[in-house]
N, CA, C and O atoms as a CHARMM CRD file, in Angstrom:
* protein
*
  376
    1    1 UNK  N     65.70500  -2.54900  17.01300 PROA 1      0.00000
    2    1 UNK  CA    65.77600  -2.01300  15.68100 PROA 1      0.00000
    3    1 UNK  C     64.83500  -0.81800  15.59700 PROA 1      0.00000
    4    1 UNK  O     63.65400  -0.93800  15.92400 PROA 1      0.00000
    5    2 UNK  N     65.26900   0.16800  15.22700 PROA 2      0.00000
    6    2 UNK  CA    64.49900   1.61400  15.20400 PROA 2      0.00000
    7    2 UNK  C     63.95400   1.72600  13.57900 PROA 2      0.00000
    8    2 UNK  O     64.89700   1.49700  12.82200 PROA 2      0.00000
    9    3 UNK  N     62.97600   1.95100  13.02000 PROA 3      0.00000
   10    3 UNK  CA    62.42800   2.44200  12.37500 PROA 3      0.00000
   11    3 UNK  C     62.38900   3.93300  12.11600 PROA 3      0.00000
   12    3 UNK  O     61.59300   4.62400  12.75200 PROA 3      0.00000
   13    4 UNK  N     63.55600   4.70600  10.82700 PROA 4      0.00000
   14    4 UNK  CA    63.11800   5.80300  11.08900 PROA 4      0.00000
   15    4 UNK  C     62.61600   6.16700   9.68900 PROA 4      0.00000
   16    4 UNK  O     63.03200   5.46800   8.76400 PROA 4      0.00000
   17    5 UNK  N     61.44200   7.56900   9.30500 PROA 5      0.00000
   18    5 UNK  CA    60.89500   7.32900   7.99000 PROA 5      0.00000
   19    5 UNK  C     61.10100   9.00300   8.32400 PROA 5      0.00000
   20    5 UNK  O     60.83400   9.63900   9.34300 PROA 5      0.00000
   21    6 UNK  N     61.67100   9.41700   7.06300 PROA 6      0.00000
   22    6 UNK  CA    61.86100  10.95900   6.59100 PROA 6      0.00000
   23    6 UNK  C     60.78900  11.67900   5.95100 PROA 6      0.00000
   24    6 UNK  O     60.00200  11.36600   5.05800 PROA 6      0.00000
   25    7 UNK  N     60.96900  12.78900   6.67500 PROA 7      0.00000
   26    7 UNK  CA    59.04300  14.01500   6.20400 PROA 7      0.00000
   27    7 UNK  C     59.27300  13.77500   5.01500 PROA 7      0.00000
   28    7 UNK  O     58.96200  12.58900   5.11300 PROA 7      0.00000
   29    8 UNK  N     59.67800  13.92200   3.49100 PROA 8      0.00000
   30    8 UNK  CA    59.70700  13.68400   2.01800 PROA 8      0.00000
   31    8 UNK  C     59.11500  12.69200   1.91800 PROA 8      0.00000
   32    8 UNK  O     58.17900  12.84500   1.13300 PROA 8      0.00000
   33    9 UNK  N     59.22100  10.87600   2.66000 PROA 9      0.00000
   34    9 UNK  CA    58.48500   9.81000   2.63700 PROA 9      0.00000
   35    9 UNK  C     57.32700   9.90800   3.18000 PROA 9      0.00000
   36    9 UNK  O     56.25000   9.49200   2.75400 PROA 9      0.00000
   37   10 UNK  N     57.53100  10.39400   4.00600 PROA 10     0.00000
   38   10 UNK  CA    55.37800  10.33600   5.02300 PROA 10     0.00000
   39   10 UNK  C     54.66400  11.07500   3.98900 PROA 10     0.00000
   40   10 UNK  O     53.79800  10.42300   3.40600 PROA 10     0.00000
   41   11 UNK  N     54.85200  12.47000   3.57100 PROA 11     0.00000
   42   11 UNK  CA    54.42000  13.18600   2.64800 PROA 11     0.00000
   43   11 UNK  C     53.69100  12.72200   1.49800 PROA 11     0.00000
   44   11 UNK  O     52.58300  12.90800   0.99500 PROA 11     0.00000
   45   12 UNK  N     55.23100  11.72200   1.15900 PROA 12     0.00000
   46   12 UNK  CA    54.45500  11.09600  -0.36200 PROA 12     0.00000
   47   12 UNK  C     54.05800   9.60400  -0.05300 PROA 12     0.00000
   48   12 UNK  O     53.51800   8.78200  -0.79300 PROA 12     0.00000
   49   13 UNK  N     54.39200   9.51200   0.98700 PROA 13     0.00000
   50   13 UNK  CA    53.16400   7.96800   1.40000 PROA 13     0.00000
   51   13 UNK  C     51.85100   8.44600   1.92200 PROA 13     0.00000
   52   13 UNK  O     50.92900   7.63100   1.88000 PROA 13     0.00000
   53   14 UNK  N     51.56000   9.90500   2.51600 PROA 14     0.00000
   54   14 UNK  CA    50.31800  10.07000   2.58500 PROA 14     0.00000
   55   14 UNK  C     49.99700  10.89800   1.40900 PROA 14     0.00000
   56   14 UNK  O     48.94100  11.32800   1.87400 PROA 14     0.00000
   57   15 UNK  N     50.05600  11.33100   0.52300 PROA 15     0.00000
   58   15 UNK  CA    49.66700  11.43400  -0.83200 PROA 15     0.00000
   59   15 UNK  C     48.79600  10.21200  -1.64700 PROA 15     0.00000
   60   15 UNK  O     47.64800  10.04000  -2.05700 PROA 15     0.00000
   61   16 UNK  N     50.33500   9.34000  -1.60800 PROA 16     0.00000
   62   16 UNK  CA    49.49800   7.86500  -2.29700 PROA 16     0.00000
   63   16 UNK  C     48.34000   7.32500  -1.91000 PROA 16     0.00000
   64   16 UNK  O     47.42200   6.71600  -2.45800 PROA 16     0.00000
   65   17 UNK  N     48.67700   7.80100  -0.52400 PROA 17     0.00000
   66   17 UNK  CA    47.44400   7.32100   0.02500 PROA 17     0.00000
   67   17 UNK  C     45.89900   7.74200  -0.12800 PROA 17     0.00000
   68   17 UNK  O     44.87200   7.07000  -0.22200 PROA 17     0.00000
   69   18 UNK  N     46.17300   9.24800  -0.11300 PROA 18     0.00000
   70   18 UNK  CA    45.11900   9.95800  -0.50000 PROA 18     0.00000
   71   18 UNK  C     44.26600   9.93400  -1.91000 PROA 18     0.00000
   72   18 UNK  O     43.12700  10.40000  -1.91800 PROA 18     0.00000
   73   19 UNK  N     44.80600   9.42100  -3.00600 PROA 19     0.00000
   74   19 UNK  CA    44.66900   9.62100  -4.17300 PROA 19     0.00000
   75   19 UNK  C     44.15200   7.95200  -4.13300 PROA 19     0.00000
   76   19 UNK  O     43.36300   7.52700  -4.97600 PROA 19     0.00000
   77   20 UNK  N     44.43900   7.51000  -3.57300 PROA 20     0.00000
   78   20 UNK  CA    44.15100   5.69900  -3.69900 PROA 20     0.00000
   79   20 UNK  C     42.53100   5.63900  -3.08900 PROA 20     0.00000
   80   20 UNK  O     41.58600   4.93800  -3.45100 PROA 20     0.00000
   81   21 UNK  N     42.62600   6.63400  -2.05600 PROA 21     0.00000
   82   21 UNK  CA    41.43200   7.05400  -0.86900 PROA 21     0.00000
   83   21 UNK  C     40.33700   7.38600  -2.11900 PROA 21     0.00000
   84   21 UNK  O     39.36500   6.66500  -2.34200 PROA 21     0.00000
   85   22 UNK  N     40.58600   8.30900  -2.70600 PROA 22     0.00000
   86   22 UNK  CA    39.85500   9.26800  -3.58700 PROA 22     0.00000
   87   22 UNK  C     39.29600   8.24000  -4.47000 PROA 22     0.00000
   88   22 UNK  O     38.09400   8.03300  -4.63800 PROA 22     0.00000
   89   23 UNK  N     40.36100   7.55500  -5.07100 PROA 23     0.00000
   90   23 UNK  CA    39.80300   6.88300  -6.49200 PROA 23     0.00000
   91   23 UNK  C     39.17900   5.67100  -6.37800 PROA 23     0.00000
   92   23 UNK  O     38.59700   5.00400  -7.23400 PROA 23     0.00000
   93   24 UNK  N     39.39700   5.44100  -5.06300 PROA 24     0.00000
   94   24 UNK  CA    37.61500   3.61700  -4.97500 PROA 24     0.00000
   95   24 UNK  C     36.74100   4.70200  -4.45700 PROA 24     0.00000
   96   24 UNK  O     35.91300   4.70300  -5.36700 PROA 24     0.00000
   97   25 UNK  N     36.39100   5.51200  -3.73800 PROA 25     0.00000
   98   25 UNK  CA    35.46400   6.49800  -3.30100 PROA 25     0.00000
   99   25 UNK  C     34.83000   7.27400  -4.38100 PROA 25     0.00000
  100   25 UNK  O     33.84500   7.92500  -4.03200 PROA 25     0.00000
  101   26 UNK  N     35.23500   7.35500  -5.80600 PROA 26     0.00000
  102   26 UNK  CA    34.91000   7.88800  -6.91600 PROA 26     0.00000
  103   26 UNK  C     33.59100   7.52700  -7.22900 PROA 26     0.00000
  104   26 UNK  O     33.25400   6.34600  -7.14800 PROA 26     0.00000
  105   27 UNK  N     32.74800   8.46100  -7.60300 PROA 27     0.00000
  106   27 UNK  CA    31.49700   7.25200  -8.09000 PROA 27     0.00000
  107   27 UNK  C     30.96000   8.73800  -8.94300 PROA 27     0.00000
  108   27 UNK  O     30.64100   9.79400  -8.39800 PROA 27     0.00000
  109   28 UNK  N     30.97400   8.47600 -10.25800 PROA 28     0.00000
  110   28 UNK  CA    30.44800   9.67200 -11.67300 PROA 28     0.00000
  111   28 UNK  C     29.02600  10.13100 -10.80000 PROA 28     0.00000
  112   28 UNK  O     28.26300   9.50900 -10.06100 PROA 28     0.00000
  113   29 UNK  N     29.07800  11.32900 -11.20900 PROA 29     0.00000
  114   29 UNK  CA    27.73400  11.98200 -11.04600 PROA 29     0.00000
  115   29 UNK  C     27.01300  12.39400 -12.11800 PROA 29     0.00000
  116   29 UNK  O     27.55700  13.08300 -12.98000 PROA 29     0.00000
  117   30 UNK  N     25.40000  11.95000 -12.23200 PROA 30     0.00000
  118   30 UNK  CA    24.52300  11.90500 -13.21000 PROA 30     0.00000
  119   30 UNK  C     24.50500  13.42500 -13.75000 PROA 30     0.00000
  120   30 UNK  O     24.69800  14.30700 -12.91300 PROA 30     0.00000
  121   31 UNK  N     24.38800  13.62000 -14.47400 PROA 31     0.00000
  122   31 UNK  CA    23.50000  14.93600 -15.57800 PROA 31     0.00000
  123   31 UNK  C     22.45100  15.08100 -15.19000 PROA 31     0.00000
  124   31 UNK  O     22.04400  16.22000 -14.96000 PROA 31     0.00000
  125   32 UNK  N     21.84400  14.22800 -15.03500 PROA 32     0.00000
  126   32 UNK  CA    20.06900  14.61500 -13.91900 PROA 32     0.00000
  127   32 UNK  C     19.98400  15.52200 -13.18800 PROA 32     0.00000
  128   32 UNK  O     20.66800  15.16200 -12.22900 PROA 32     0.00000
  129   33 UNK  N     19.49400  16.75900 -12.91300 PROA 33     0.00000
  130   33 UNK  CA    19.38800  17.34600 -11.92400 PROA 33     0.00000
  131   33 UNK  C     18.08200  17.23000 -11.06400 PROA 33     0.00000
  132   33 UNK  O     17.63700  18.06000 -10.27100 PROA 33     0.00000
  133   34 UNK  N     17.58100  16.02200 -11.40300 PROA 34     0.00000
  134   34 UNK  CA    15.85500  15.95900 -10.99700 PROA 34     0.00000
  135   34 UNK  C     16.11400  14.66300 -10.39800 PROA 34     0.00000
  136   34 UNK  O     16.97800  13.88700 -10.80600 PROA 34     0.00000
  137   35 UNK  N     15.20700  14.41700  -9.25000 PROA 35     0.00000
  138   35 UNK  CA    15.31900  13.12900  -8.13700 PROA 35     0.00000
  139   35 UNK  C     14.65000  12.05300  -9.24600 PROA 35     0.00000
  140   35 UNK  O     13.88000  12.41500 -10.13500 PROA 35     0.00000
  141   36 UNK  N     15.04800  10.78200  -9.04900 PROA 36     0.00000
  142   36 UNK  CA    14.41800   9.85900 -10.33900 PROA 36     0.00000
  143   36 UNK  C     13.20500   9.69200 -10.29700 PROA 36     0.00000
  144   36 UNK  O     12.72400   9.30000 -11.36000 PROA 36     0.00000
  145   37 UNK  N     12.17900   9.90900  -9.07400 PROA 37     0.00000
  146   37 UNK  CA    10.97200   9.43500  -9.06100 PROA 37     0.00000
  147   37 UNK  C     10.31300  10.51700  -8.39900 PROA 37     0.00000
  148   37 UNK  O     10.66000  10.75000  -7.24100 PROA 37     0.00000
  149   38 UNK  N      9.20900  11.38800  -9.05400 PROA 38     0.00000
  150   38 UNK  CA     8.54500  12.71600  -8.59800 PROA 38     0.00000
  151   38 UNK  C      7.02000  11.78500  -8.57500 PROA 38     0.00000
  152   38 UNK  O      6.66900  10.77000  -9.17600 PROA 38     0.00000
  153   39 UNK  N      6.25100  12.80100  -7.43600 PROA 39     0.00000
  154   39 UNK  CA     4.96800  12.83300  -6.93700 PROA 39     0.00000
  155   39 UNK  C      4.11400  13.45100  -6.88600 PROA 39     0.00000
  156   39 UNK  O      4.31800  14.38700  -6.11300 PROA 39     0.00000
  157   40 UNK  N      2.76600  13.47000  -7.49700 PROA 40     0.00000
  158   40 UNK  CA     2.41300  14.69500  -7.82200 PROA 40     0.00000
  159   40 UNK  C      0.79600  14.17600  -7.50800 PROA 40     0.00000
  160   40 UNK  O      0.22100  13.20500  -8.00000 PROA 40     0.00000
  161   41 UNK  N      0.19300  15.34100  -6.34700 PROA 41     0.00000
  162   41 UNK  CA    -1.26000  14.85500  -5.91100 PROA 41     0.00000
  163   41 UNK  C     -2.14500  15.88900  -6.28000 PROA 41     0.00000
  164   41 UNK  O     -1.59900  16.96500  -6.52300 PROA 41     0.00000
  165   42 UNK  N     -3.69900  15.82200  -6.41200 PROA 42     0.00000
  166   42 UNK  CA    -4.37800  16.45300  -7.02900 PROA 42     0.00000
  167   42 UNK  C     -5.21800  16.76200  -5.96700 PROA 42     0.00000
  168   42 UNK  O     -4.88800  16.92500  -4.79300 PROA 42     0.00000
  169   43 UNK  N     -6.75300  16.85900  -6.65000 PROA 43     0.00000
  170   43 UNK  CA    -8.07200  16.84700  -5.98900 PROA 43     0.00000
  171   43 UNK  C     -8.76800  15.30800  -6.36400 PROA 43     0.00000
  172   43 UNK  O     -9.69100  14.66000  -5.87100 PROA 43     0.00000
  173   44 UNK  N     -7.87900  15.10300  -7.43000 PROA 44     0.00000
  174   44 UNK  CA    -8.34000  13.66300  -8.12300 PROA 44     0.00000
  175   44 UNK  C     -7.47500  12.68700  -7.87600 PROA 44     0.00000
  176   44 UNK  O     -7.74800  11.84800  -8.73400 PROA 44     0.00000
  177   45 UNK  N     -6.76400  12.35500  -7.35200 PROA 45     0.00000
  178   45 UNK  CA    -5.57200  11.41600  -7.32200 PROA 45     0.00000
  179   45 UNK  C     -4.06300  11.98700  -7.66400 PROA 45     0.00000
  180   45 UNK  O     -3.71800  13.12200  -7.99400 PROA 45     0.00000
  181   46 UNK  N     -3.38100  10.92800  -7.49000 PROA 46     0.00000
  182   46 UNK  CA    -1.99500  11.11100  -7.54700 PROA 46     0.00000
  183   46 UNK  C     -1.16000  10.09000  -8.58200 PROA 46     0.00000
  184   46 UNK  O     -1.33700   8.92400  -8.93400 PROA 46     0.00000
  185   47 UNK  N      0.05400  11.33500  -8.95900 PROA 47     0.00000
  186   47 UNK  CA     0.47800  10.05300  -9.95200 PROA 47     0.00000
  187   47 UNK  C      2.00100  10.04600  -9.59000 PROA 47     0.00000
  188   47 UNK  O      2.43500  10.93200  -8.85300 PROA 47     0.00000
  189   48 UNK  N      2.79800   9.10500 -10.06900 PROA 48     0.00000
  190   48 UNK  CA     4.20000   8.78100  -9.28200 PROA 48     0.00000
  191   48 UNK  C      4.62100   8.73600 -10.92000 PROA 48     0.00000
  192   48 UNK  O      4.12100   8.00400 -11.77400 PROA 48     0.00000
  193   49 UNK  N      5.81500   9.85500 -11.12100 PROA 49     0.00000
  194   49 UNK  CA     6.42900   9.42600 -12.82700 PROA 49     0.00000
  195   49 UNK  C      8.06800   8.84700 -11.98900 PROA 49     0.00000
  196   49 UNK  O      8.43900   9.02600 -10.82900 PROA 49     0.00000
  197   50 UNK  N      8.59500   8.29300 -12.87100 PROA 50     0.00000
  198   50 UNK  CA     9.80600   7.82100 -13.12000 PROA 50     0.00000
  199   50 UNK  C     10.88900   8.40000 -14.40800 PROA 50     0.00000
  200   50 UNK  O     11.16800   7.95900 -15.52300 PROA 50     0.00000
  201   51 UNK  N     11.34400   9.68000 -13.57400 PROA 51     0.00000
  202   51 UNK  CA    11.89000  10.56000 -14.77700 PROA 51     0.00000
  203   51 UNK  C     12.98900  10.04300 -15.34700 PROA 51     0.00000
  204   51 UNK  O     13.45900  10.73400 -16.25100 PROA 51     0.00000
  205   52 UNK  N     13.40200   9.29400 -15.15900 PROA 52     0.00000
  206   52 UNK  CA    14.40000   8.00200 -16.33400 PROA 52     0.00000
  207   52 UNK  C     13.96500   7.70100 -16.94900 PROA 52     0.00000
  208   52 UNK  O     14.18300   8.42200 -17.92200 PROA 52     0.00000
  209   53 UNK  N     13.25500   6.88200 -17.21100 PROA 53     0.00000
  210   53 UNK  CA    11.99200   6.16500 -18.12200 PROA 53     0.00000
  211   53 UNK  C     11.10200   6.43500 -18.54500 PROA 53     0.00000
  212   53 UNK  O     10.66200   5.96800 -19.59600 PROA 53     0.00000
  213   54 UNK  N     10.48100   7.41200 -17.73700 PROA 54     0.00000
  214   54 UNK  CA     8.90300   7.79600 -18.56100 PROA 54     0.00000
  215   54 UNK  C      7.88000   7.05200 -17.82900 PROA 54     0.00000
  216   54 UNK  O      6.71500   7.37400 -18.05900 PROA 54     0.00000
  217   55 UNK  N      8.13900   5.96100 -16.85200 PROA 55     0.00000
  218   55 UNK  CA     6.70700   5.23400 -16.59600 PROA 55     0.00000
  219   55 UNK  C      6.16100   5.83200 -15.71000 PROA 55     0.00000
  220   55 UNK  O      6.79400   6.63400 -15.02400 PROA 55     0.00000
  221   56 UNK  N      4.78000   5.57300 -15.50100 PROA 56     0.00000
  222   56 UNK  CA     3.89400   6.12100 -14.48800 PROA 56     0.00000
  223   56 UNK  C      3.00500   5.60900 -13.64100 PROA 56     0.00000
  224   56 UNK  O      2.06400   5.15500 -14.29300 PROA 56     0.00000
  225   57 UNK  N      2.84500   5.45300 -12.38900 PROA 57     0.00000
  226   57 UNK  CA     1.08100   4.57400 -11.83100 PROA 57     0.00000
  227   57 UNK  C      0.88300   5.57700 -11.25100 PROA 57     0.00000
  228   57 UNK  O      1.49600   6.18900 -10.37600 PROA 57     0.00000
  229   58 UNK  N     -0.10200   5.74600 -11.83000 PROA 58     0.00000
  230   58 UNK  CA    -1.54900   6.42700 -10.94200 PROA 58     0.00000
  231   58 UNK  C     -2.61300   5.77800 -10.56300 PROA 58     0.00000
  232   58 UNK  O     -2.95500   4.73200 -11.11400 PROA 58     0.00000
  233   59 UNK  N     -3.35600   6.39600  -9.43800 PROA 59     0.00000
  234   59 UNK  CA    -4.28800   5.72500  -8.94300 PROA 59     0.00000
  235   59 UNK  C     -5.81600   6.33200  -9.56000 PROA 59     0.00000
  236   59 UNK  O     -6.03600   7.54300  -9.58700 PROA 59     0.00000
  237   60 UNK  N     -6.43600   5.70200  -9.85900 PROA 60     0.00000
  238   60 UNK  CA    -7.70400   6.12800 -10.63000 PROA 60     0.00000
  239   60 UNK  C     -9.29500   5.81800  -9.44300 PROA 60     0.00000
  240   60 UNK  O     -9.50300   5.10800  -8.45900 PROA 60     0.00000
  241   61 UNK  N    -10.17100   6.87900 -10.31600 PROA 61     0.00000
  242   61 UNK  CA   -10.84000   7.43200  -9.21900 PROA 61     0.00000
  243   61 UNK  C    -12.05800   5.78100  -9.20600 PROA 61     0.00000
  244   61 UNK  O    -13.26300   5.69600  -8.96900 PROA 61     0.00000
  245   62 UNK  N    -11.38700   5.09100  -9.44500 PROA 62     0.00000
  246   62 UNK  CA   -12.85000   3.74600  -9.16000 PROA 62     0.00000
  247   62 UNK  C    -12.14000   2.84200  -8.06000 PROA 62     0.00000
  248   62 UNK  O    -11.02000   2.36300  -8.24000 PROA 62     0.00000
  249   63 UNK  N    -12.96500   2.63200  -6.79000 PROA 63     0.00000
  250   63 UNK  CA   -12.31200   2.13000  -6.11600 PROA 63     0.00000
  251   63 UNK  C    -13.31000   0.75700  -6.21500 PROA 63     0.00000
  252   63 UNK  O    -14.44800   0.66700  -6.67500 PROA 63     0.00000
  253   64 UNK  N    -12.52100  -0.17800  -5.66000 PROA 64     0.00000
  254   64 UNK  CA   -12.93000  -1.63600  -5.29700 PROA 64     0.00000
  255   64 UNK  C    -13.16100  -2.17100  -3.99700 PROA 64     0.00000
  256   64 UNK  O    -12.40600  -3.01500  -3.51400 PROA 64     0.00000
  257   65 UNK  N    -14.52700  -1.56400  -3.18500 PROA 65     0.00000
  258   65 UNK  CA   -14.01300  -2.53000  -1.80400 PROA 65     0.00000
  259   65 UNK  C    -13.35500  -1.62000  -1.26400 PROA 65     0.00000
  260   65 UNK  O    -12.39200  -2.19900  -0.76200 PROA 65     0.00000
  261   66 UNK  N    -13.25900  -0.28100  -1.00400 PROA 66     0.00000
  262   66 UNK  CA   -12.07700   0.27600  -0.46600 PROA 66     0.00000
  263   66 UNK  C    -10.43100   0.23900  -0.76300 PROA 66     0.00000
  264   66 UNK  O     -9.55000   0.85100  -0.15900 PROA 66     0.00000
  265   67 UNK  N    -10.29500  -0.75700  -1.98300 PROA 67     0.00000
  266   67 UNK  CA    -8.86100  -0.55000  -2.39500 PROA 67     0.00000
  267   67 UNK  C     -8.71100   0.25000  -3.60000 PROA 67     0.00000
  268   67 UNK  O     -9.59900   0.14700  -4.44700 PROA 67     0.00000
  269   68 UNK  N     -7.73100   1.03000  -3.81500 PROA 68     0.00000
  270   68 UNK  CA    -7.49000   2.17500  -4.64900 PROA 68     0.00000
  271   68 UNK  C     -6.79200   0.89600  -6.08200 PROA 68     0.00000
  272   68 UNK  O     -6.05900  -0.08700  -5.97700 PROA 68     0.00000
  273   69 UNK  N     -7.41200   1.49300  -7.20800 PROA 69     0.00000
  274   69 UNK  CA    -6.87900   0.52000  -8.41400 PROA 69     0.00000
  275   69 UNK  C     -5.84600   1.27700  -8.96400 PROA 69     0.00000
  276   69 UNK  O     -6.11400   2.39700  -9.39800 PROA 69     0.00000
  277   70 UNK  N     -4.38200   0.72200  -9.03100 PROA 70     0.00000
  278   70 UNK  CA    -3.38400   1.45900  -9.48100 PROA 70     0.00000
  279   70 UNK  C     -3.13900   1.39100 -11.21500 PROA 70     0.00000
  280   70 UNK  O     -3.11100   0.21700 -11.58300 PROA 70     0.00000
  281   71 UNK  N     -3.02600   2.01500 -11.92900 PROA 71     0.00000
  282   71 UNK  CA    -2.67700   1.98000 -13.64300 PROA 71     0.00000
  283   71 UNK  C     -0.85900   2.65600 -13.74300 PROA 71     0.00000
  284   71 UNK  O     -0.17900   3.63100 -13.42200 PROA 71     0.00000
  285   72 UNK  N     -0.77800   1.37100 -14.40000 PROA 72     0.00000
  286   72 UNK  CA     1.01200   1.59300 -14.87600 PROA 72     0.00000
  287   72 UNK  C      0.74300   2.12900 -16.25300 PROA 72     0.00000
  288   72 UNK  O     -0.20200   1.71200 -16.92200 PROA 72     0.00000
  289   73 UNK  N      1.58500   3.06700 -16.68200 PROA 73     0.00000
  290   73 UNK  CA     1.43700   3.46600 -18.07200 PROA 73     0.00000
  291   73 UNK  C      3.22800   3.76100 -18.57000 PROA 73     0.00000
  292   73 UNK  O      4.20800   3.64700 -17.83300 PROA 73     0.00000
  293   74 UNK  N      3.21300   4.07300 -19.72300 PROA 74     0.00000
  294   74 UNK  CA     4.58600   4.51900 -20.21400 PROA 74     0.00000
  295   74 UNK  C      4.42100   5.71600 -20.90300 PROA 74     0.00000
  296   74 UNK  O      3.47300   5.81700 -21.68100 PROA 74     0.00000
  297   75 UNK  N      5.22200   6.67100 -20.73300 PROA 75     0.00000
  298   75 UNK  CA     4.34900   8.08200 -21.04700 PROA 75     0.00000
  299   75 UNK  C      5.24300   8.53700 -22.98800 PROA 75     0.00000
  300   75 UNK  O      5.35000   9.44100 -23.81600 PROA 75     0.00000
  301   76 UNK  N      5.51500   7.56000 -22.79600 PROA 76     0.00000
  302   76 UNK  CA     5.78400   7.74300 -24.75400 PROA 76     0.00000
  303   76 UNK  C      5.04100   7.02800 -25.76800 PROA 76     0.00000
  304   76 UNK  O      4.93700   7.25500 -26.97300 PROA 76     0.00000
  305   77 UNK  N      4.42200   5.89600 -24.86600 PROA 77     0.00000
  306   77 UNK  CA     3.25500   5.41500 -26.04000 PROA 77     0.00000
  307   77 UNK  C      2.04100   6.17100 -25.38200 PROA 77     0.00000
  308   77 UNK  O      1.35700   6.55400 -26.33100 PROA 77     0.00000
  309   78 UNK  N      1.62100   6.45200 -24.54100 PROA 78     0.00000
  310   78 UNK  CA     0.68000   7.39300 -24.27200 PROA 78     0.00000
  311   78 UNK  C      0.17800   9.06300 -24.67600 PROA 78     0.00000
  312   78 UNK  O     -0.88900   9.66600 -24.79300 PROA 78     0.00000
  313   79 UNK  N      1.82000   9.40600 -24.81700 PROA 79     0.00000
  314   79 UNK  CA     2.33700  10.45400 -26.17300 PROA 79     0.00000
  315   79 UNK  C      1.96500  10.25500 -27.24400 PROA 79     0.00000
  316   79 UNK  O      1.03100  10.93600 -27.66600 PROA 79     0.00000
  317   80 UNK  N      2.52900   9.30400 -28.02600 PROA 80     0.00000
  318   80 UNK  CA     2.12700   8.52800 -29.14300 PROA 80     0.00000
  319   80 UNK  C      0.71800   8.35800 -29.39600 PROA 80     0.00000
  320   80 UNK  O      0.44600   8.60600 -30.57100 PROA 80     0.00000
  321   81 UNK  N     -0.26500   8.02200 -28.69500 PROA 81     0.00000
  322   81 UNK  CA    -1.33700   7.30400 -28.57000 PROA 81     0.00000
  323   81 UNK  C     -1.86300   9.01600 -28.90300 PROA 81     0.00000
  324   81 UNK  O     -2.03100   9.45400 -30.04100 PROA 81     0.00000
  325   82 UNK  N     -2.02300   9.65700 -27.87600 PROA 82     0.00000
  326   82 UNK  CA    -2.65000  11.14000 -28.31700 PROA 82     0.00000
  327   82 UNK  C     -2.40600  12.32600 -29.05800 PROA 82     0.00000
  328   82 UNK  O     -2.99200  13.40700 -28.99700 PROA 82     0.00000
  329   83 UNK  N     -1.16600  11.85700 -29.98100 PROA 83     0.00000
  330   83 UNK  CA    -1.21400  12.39700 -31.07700 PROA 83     0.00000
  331   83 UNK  C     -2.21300  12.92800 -32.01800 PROA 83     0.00000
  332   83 UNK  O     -3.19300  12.22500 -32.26400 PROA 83     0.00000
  333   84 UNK  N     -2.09700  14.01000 -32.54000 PROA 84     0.00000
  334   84 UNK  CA    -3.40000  14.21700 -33.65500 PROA 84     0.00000
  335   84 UNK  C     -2.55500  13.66200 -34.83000 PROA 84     0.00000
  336   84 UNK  O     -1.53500  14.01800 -35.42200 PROA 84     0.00000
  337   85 UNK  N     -3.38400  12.68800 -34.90100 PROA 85     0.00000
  338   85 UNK  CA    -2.80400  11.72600 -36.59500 PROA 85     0.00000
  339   85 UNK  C     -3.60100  12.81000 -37.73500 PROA 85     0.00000
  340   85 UNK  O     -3.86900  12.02500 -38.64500 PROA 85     0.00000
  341   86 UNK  N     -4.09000  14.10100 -38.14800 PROA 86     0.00000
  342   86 UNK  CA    -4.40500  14.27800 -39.08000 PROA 86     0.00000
  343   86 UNK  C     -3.18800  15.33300 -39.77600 PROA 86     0.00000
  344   86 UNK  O     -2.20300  15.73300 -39.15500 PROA 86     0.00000
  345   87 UNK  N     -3.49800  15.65200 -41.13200 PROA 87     0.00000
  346   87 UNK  CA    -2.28600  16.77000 -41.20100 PROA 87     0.00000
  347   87 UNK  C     -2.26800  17.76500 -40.68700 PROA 87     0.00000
  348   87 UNK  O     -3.26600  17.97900 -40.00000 PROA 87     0.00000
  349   88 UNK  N     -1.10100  18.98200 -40.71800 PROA 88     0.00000
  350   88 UNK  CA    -1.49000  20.54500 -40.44000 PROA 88     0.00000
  351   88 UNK  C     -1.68800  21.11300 -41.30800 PROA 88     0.00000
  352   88 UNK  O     -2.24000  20.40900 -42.15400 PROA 88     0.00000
  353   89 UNK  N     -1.51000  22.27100 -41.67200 PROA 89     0.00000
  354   89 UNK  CA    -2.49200  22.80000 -42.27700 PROA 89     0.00000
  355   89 UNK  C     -1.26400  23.01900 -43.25700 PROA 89     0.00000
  356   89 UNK  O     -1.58800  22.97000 -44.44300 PROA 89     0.00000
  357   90 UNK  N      0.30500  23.29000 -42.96300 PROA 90     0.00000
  358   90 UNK  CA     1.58800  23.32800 -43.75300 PROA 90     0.00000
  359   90 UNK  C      1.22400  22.73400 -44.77500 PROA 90     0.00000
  360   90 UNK  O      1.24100  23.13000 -45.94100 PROA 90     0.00000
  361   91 UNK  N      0.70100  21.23300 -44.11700 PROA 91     0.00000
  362   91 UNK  CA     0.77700  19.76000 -45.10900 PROA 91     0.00000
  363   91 UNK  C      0.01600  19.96600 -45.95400 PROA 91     0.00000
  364   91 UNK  O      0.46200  20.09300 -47.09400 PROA 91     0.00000
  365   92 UNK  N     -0.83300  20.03100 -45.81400 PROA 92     0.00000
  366   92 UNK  CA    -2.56600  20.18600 -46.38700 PROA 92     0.00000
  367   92 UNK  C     -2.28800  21.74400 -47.30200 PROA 92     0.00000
  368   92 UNK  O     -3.22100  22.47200 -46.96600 PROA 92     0.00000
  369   93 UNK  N     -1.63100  22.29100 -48.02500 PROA 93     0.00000
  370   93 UNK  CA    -1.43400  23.40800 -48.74600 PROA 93     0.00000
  371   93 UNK  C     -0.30200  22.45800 -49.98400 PROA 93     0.00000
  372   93 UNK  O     -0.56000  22.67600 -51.16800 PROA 93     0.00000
  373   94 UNK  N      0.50500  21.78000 -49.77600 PROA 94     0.00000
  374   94 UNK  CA     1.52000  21.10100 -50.25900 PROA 94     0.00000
  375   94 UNK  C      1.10600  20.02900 -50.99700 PROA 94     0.00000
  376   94 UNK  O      1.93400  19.28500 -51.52300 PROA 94     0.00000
């Protein structure tokens, strides 16, 4: 028994195929143009942010014994936190 398959069928069976190929291989690409986790070293230490989130550890300059003490922070209540809570000067005329 011979099997024969016509160029119009291979064509559009490798089409289907291709497009089937394509679409589990699909995977959305972020809006981020920045790697999620940046590094940034000083003269004083270094701090690691998490540009998704906002969190941060840095290592602070008191060591223990030779081990470096790491601080996790979140950089929107730390925002928050150093706010000047008084008015401006807009306010303060009003």
């Amino acid at each position: 028994m011979k099997i024969q398959i016509d160029f119009k069928s291979a064509i559009i069976g490798a089409l289907l195929f291709m497009i089937a190929f394509l679409t589990i291989g699909f995977k959305p690409s972020s809006n981020n143009d920045y790697p999620r986790y940046q590094a940034v070293s000083g003269e004083r230490g270094f701090i690691i942010l998490d540009t998704y989130s906002g969190n941060y550890i840095l290592d602070s300059e008191v060591n223990y014994v030779g081990k470096m003490r790491w601080i996790k922070g979140d950089f929107e209540s730390s925002f928050n936190a150093g706010k000047d809570k008084t008015k401006s000067k807009k306010d303060k005329k009003e």
